[in-house]
VOGU-3710 file (C-alpha; in Angstrom, 3 decimals, decimal comma):
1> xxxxxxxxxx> -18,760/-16,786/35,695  -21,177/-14,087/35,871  -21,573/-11,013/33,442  -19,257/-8,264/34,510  -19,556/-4,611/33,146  -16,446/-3,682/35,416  -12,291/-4,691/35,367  -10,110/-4,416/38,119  -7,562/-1,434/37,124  -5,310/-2,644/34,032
11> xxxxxxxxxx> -2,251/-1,740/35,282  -2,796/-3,487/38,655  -3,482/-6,051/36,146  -0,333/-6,011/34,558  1,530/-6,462/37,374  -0,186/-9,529/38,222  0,743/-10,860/34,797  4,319/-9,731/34,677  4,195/-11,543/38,540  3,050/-14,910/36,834
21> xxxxxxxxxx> 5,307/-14,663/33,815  8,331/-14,199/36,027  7,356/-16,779/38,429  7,412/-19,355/35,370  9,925/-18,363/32,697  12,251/-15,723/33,164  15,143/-17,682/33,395  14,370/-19,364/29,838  17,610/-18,257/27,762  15,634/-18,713/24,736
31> xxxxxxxxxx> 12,666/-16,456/25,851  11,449/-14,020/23,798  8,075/-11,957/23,585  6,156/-11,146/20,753  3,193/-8,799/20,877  -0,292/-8,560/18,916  -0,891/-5,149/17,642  -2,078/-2,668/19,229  -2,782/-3,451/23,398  -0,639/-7,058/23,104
41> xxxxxxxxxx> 2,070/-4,634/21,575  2,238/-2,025/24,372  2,154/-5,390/26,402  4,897/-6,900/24,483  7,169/-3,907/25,096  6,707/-3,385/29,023  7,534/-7,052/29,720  10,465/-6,834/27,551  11,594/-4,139/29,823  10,268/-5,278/32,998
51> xxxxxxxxxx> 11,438/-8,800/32,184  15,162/-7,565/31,268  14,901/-9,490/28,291  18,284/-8,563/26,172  16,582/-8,391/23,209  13,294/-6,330/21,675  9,873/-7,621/21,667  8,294/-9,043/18,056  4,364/-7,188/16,866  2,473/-8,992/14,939
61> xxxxxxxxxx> -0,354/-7,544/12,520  -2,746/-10,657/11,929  -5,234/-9,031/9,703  -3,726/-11,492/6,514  -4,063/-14,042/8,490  -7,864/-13,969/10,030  -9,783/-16,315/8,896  -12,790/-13,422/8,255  -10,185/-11,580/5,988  -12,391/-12,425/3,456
71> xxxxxxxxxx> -15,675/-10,977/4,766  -14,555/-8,176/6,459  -11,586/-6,762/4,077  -8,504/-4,469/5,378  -8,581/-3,039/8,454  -7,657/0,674/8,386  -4,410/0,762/10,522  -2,823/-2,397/9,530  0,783/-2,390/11,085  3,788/-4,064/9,444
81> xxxxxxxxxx> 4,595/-7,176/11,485  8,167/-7,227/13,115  10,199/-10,284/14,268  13,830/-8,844/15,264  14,701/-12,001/16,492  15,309/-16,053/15,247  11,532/-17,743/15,806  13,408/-21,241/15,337  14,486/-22,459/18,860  12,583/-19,799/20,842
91> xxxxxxxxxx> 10,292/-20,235/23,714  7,768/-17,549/22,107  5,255/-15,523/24,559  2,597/-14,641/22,681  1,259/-11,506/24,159  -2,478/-9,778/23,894  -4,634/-7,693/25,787  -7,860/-9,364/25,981  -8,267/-12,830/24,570  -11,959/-13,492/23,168
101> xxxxxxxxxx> -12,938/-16,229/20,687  -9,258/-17,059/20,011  -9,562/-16,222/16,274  -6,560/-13,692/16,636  -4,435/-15,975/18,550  -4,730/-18,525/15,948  -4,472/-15,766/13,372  -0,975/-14,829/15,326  0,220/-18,342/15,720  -0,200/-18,727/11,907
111> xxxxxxxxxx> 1,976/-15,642/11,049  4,989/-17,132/13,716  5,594/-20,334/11,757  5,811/-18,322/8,712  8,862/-16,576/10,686  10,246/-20,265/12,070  9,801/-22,875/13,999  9,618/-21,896/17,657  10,176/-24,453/20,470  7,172/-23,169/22,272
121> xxxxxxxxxx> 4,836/-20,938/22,398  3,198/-19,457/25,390  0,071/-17,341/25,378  -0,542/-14,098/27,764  -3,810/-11,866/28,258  -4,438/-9,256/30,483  -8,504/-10,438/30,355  -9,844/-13,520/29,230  -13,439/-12,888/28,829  -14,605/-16,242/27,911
131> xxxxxxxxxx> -16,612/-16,825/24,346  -13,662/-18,864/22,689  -14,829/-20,459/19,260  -11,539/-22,795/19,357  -9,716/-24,586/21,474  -6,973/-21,793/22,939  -6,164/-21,151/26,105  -4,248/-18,699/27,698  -1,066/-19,744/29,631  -0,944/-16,501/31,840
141> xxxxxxxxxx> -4,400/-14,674/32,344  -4,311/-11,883/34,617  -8,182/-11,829/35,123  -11,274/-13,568/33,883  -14,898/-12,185/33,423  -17,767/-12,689/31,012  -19,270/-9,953/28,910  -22,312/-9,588/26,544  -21,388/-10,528/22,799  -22,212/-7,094/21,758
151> xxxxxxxxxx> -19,604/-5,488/24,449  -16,883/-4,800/23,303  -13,356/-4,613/25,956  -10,632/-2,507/24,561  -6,851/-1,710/26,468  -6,335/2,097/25,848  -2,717/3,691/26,455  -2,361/7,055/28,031  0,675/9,516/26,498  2,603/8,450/29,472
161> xxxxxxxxxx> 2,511/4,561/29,003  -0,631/4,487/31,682  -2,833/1,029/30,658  -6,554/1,295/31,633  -9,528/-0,355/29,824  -12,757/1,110/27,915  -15,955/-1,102/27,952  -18,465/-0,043/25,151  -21,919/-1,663/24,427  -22,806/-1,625/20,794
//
């Protein structure tokens, strides 16, 4: 992998997700999607839709549950976590936008077994850009590219529901 500055357009990205997802699971009975706040959210609730899922999609808020909670305090916009649905049993896709070091996932994973115990779970990224500090790996990627450590790759949602990414360099 080389160092990329560039995506290909997120919601052409999407698409290729939702593609792989419903090559692979949408006939599980038991599926059910649950979304990391705030891009794995807006994520979460499009393949809901797309997916004609009966049911709506989970958020999770992991900021308890990082492992840095300690260090780095509160976030400002922490979001109550929602499961509307029974984790036991369920064949859980986790859902986020750009899967890094794979601190959140774990963070994520945590907070589901507090809800249940869920037959599987399933992980989904729009971008995996590489620089994981444990062993995750994403079940449905939609892209891959590598990026400086001090870049930062965030999913941004238009008024109308339109996905598209920023890239900033700190």
């Amino acid at each position: 992998m080389t160092s990329s500055t560039q995506l290909p357009d997120a919601e052409t990205l999407y698409q290729q997700l939702l593609a792989q997802i419903k090559a692979r699971v949408a006939t599980d009975e038991h599926l059910a999607i649950v979304g990391i706040y705030s891009g794995g959210a807006w994520l979460a609730e499009r393949l809901v839709s797309d997916l004609g899922l009966k049911g709506k999609p989970g958020f999770i808020d992991v900021s308890f549950y990082r492992d840095d909670y300690a260090a780095k305090g509160l976030h400002a916009e922490v979001k109550p976590s929602q499961i509307p649905f029974d984790v036991d049993g369920a064949s859980i896709i986790l859902v986020d936008d750009v899967l890094y070091t794979g601190r959140t996932t774990r963070a994520a994973i945590n907070e589901l077994f507090d809800y249940g115990r869920p037959a599987k779970i399933m992980l989904a990224a729009l971008v995996d850009r590489g620089g994981r500090e444990l062993p995750i790996a994403a079940d449905f990627v939609a892209h891959t590219a590598e990026f400086e450590k001090n870049c930062s790759v965030n999913l941004q949602r238009a008024d109308g529901g339109q996905l598209s990414f920023s890239i900033d360099h700190a």
